[in-house]
C-alpha positions in Angstrom: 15.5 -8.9 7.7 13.2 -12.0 7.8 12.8 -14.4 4.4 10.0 -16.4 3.8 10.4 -19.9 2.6 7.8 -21.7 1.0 6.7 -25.3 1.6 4.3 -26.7 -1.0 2.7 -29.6 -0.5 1.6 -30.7 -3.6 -0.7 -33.2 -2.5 -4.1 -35.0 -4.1 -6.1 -33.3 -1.4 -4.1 -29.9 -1.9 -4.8 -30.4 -5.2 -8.5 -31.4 -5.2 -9.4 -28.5 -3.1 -7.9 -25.8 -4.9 -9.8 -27.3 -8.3 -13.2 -27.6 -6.4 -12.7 -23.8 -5.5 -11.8 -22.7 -9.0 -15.3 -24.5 -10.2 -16.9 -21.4 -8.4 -14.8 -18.7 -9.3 -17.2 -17.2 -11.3 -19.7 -17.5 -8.4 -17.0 -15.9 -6.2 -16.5 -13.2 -8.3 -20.8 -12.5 -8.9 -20.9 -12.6 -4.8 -18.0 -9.5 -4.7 -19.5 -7.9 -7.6 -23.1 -8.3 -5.7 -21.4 -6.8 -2.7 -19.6 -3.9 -4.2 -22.9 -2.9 -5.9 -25.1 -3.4 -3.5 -27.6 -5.0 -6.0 -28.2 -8.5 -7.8 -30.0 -6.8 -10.8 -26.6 -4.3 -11.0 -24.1 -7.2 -10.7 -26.4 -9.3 -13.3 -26.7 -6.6 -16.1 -22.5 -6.0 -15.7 -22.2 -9.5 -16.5 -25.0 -9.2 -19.3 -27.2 -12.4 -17.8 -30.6 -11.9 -16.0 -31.1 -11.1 -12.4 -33.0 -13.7 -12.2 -30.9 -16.2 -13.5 -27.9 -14.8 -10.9 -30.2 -14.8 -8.1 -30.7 -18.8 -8.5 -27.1 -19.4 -8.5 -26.9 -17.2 -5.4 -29.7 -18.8 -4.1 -28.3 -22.7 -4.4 -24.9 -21.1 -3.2 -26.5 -20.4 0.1 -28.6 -23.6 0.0 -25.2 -25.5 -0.3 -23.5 -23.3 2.9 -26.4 -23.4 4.6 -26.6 -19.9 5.5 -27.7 -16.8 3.4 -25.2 -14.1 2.5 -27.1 -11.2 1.8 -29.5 -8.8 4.1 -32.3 -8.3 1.6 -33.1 -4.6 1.8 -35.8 -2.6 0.4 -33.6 -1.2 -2.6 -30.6 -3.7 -2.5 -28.7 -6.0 -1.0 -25.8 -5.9 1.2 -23.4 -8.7 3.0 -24.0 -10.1 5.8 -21.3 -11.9 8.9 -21.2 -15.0 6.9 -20.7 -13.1 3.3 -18.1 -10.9 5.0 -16.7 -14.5 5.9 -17.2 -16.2 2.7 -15.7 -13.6 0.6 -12.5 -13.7 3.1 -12.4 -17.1 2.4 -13.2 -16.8 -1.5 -9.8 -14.5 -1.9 -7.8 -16.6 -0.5 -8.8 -19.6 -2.5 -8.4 -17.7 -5.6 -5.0 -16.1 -4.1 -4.1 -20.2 -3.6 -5.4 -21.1 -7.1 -3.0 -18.2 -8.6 0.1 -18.9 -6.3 0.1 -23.1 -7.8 0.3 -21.6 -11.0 3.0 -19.5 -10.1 4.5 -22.5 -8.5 4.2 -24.6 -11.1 5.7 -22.5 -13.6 8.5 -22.0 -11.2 9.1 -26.1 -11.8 9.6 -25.6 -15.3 11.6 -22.3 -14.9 9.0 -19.9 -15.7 8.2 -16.8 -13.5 4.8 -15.2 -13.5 1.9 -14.0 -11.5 0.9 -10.8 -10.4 1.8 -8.6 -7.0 -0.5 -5.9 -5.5 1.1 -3.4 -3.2 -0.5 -1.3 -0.8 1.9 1.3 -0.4 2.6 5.0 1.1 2.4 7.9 -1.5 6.1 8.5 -0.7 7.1 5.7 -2.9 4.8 6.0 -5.8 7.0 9.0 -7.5 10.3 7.6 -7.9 10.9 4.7 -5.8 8.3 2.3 -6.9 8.1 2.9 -10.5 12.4 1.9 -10.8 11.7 -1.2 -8.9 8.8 -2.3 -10.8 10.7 -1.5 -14.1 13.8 -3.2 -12.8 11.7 -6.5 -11.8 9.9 -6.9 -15.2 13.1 -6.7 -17.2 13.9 -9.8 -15.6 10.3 -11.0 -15.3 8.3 -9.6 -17.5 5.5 -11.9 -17.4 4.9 -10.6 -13.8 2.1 -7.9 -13.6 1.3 -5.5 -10.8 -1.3 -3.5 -9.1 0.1 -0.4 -6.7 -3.0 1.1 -4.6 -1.5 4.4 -3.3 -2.8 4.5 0.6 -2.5 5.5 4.5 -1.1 2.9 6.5 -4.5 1.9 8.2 -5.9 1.5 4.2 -2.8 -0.4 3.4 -2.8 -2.4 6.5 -6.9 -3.0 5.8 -5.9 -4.0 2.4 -3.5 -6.9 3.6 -6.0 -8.6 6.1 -8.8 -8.1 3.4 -5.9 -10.2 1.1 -6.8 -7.4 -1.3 -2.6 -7.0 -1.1 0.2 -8.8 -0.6 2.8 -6.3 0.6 2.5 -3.3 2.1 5.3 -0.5 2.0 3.9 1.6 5.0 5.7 4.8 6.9 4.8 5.2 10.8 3.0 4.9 13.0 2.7 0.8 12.9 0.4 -0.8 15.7 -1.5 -4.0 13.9 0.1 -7.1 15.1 -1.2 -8.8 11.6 1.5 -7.1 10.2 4.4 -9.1 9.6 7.4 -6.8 9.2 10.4 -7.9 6.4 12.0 -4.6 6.7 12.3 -1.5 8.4 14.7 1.2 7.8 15.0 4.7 9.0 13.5 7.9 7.6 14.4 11.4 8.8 12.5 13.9 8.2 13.0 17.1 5.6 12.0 20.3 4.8 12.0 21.1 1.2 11.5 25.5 0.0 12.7 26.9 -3.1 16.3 27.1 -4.2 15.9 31.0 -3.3 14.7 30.7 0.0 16.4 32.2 3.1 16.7 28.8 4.2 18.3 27.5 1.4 21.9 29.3 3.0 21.8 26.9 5.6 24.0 24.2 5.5 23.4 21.1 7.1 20.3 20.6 9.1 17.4 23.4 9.9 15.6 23.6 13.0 12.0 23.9 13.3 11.5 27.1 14.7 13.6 28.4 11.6 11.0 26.6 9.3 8.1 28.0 11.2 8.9 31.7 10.7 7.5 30.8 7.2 3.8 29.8 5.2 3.8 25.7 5.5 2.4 23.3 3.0 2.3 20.5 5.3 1.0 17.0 4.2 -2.7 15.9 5.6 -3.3 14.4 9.0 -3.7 10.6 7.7 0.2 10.9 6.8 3.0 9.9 8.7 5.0 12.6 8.4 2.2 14.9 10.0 2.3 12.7 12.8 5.5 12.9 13.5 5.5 16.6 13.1 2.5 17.4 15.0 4.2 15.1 17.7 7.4 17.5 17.5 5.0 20.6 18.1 3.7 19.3 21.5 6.4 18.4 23.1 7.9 22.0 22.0 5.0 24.2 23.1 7.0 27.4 22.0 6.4 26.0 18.3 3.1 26.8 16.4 2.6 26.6 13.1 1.9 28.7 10.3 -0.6 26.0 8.2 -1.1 27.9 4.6 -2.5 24.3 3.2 -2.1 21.1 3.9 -2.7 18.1 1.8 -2.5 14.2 0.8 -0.9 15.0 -2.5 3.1 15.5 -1.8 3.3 17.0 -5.2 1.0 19.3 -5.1 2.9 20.4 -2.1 6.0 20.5 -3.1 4.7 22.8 -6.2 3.3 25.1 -3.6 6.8 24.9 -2.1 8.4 25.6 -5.5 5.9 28.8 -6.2 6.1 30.8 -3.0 8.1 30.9 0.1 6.3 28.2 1.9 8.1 25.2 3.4 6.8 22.1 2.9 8.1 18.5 5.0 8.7 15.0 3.3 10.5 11.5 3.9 13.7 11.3 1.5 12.3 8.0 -0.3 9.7 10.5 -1.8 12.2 12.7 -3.3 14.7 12.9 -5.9 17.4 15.3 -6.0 17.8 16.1 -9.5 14.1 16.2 -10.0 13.9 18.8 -7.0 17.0 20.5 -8.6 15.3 20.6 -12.0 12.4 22.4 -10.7 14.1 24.4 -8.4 13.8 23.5 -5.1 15.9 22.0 -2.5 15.6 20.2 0.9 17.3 19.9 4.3 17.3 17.6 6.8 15.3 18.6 10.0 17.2 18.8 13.2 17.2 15.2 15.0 16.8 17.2 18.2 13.6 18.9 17.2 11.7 16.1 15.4 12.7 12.6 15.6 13.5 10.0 12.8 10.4 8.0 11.7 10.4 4.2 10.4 9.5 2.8 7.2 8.2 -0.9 6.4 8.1 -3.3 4.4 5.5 -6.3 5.0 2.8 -8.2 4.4 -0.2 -10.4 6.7 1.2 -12.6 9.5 1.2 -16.2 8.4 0.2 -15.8 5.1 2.9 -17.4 2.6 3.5 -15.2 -0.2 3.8 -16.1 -4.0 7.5 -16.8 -5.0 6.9 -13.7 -7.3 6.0 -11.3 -4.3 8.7 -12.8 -2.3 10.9 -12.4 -4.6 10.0 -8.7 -5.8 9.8 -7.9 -1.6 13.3 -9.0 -2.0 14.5 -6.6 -4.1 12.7 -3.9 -2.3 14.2 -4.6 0.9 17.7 -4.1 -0.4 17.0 -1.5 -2.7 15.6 0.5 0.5 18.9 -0.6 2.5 21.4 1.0 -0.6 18.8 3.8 -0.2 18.8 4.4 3.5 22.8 4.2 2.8 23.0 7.2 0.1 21.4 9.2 2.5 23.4 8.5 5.5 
C-alpha cells in the first residue's frame, strides 16, 4: 500500500493564484454549463440572465486567453481543443480552491470537504454505503458524490478530475492510474438455496454451472471478462446466456426466481442478505477461472485532499479485513 503525503506551500503566490481563479468561478462554471448544453442561450436561461449578456462575458473571456473556446455551429455551440483545455484546467483550480479550504480547516482542527468516487457497481450495495456511514460519524461535515461506473468511465472520470478515487475491478491498463491498493477477488457463482448446486460443498466448476440458464453480468464488467476469458481457453465450455446485464441485482433476482446461475465478485455480496432472500453462492474453481484484482486509486500525481486521503484510507483496510473474511 502507498500513502500520499501532502506538502502545502502556503505561499503569497500559491495564495494569489488560487484567489485570481476563484474571481472566475462563476465564468468557469457558465463555460461547463455552455459545454454540457451545447448552447449559450440554454446555459443563459438556467442561470436566469440574458444570452446576450453571457455571450459578452464569454466573449472578453476569450479576448483575455487569446483564443476562442467555442466552434460556432448553426444551432449551437460546442468546445473546441483549447475549451477542452481550459475546462481541464478550470477543475483543477476549483479542485485547488476547495482542497485550501480543507487545509485550512485542518489547521484549526476541522475536517471538511467533499470526495467523488468513481467506483464499480460491486461496491455500491453494501460495501460503499458502510464506509461512507462510518466516515461521516467521525466527519460529518464531509459530503460525497459516488458515480456508479465501468472501469474505463471511472478511469475517464479521474483524468477529467471529475473524481478523486476510483474503486475499479479488472482489467486495469491506464498508466494515469495510480494504484493505493489492490486486493484479490475470486470469482462466484450465486443460484438459489434449492438448486442442485447448492449440495456442493466447497468450490463448483464451470462446466457444473453451465449445465444451467446463466444470468451473467454485461460485457463492460469485469467479471464477464474474466469469465469470457475462462471460456476460450476451455473450448469444451459454451454457455447457456438466458440474459445478461449491468445491474447485479437484477441478476441475482433472476438467480433467486429460477434455476439460473448467475457470477459475482464477493465485495458485491452479503451473506445474510443472500441468505434472507434465499440464495447462496460458491466459489468458482481456481483451476477453471482465475482470481481477478480489485483497486483502489486515483490520477498519477495528483495530491489528493486530506479528506479523500484520509477516507481512501479507510477503504484500503477495510478491503484488506474484507479480503481476510473471505480467505
Amino acid at each position: 500500500m502507498c500513502k500520499e503525503v501532502l506538502n502545502l506551500h502556503l505561499t503569497g503566490a500559491y495564495f494569489a493564484s488560487v484567489i485570481r481563479a476563484m474571481r472566475h468561478h462563476s465564468l468557469f462554471e457558465s463555460v461547463e454549463q455552455i459545454a454540457r448544453l451545447g448552447s449559450i442561450r440554454a446555459a443563459a436561461e438556467a442561470q436566469s440572465i440574458t444570452s446576450t449578456a453571457l455571450n459578452r462575458q464569454i466573449i472578453a473571456l476569450e479576448d483575455e486567453l487569446g483564443q476562442p473556446l467555442f466552434e460556432r455551429l448553426p444551432r449551437g455551440v460546442r468546445l473546441n481543443v483549447a475549451g477542452e483545455m481550459f475546462l481541464i484546467h478550470a477543475r483543477q483550480q476549483v479542485r485547488d480552491f476547495e482542497r485550501l479550504k480543507v487545509q485550512l480547516d485542518d489547521l484549526s482542527g476541522v475536517r471538511r470537504g467533499h470526495i467523488t468516487i468513481a467506483s464499480t457497481k460491486a461496491a455500491i450495495p453494501y460495501f460503499l454505503p458502510q464506509q461512507i456511514n462510518s466516515y461521516l460519524s467521525e466527519h460529518p461535515k464531509v459530503s460525497f458524490q459516488v458515480n456508479p461506473c465501468d472501469i474505463e468511465t471511472a478511469q475517464e472520470q479521474l483524468i477529467n478530475l471529475e473524481a478523486d478515487i476510483a474503486i475499479v475491478f479488472e482489467p486495469l491498463h491506464r498508466r494515469e492510474f495510480q494504484t493505493i491498493e489492490c486486493v484479490d477477488q475470486e470469482i462466484v457463482a450465486v443460484f438459489n438455496q434449492n438448486h442442485p448446486l447448492a449440495k456442493i460443498d466447497g468450490p463448483v466448476r464451470l462446466s457444473e454451472c453451465f449445465q444451467f440458464p446463466l444470468a451473467v453480468p454485461a460485457t463492460v464488467t469485469g467479471v464477464r471478462s474474466i469469465l469470457d476469458l475462462a471460456v476460450q481457453k476451455k473450448s469444451q465450455l459454451q454457455m447457456q446466456i438466458s440474459v445478461e446485464s449491468e445491474d447485479s441485482q437484477f441478476l441475482l433476482n433472476m438467480a433467486r426466481t429460477s434455476d439460473q446461475v448467475t457470477f459475482d465478485i464477493p465485495l458485491g455480496l452479503s451473506k445474510s442478505s443472500l441468505e434472507r432472500n434465499g440464495l447462496k453462492w460458491r466459489p468458482v474453481h481456481l483451476s477453471d477461472i482465475p482470481t481477478g484484482y480489485l483497486y483502489v486509486g486515483h490520477l498519477k500525481n495528483r495530491s489528493l485532499s486530506i479528506a479523500a486521503i484520509k477516507f481512501a484510507n479507510q477503504i484500503v483496510s477495510a478491503l484488506q479485513q474484507h479480503e481476510a473474511l473471505c480467505e
